[in-house]
N, C-alpha and C positions, 0 to 999 in steps of 0.2 A: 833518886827514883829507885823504887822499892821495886825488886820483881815477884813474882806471886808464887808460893811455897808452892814445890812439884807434890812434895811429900803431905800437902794439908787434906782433910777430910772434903769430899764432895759438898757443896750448896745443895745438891738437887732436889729435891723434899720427897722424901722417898714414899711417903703417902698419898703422894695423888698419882692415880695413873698416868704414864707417858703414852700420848695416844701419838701412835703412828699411820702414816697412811694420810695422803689426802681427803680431807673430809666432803663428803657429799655436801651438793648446795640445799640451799633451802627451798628451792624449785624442783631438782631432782625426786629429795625426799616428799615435797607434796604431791609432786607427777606422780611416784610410786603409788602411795595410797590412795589417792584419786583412782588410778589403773585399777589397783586392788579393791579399793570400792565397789567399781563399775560391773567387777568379777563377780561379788560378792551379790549385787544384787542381781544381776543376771539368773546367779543358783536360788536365790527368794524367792522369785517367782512363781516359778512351778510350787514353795511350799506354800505361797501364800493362795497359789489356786486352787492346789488340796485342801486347803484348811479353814475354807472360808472365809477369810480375810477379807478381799475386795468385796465380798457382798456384804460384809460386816459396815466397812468401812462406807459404804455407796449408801445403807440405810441411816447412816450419822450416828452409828455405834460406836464402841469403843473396844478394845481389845483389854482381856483381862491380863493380868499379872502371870498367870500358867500358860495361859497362851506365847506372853514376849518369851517365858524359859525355854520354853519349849522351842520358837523360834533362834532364840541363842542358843541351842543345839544342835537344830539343824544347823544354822550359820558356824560352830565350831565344827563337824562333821564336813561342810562342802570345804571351811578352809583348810582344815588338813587333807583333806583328799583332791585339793588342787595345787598347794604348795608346799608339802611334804617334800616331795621328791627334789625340788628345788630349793627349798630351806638345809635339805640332808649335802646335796651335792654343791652347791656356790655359796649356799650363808644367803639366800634370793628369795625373795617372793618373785610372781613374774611381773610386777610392777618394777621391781627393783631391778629386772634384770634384761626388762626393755631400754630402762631408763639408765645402765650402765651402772648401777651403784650395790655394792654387797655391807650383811653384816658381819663386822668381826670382832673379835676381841680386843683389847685395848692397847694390845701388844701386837696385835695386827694376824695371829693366827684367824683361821675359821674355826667359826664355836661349833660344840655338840650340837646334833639335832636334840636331845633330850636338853641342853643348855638352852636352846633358843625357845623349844615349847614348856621348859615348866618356869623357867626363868622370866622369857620376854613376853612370850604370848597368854599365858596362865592369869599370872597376876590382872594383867587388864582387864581379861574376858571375867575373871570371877569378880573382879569389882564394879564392874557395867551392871552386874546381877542385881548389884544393890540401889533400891529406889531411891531417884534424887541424886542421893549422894553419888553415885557410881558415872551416871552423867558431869558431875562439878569433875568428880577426880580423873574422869577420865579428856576433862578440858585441862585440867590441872598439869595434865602426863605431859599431854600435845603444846602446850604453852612454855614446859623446858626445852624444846628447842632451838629457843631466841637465846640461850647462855651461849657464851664465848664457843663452847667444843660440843653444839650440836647436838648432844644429849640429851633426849628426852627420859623420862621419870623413869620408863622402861628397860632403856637401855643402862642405866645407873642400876638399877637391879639385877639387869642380867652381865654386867659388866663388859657392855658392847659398843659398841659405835657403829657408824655407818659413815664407809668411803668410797670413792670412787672407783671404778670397777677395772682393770685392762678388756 
């Protein structure tokens, strides 16, 4: 019986992340954005009562293409000015931080605010822009989830994970 050289090079594969940290469940993280949903359209309302929407919508109209931009502006606008402060200070949306779970790095540090808004939030919100397709990829994002380490498309870009919170 052979014992195993002290002095040999590591196995470990030094190109894939070591993610540390218990990883958030798959209920947590849809409780999160669910919550954050719920946030989200709470702040729509008021634009969509400014801006004619429901009475658009109540004559069996449709809403044009400058219109959605525009509402995805607004909608980027109330999400930073609801979870900014919490995204800077725990790595949280307050979805996430009802629900106990924060985002970090793969090494387990908390990411930059400027990491998590051009990194995790940027990319999605500017591909949602794109018709058709921005809905497919934005199923596409939310569908890596179901991999082994929880990582949605987002979070492979911004080099982050989501775990469980103290």
């Amino acid at each position: 019986m052979t014992s195993p050289n002290p002095y040999a090079a590591t196995a470990a594969d030094l190109n894939q992340p070591q993610l540390v940290g218990e990883l958030a469940t798959l209920g947590q993280r849809f409780g999160a954005s669910f919550i954050d949903g719920l946030i989200a359209i709470v702040l729509a309302v008021p634009f969509w009562a400014m801006t004619g929407f429901f009475e658009v919508l109540s004559h069996g109209g449709q809403v044009d293409y400058f219109f959605a931009v525009k509402g995805m502006a607004w909608g980027l606008a109330s999400f930073l000015l609801v979870h900014t402060y919490f995204l800077h200070k725990n790595g949280q949306t307050i979805g996430k931080k009802l629900l106990k779970i924060a985002i970090v790095t793969t090494d387990g540090a908390k990411p930059s605010l400027l990491t998590l808004l051009v990194k995790r939030y940027l990319p999605v919100f500017l591909i949602r822009l794109v018709p058709f397709v921005g809905n497919l990829l934005g199923l596409v994002d939310v569908c890596f989830i179901f991999r082994e380490d929880r990582r949605c498309l987002h979070d492979l870009i911004a080099g982050t994970k989501v775990i469980k919170s103290a």
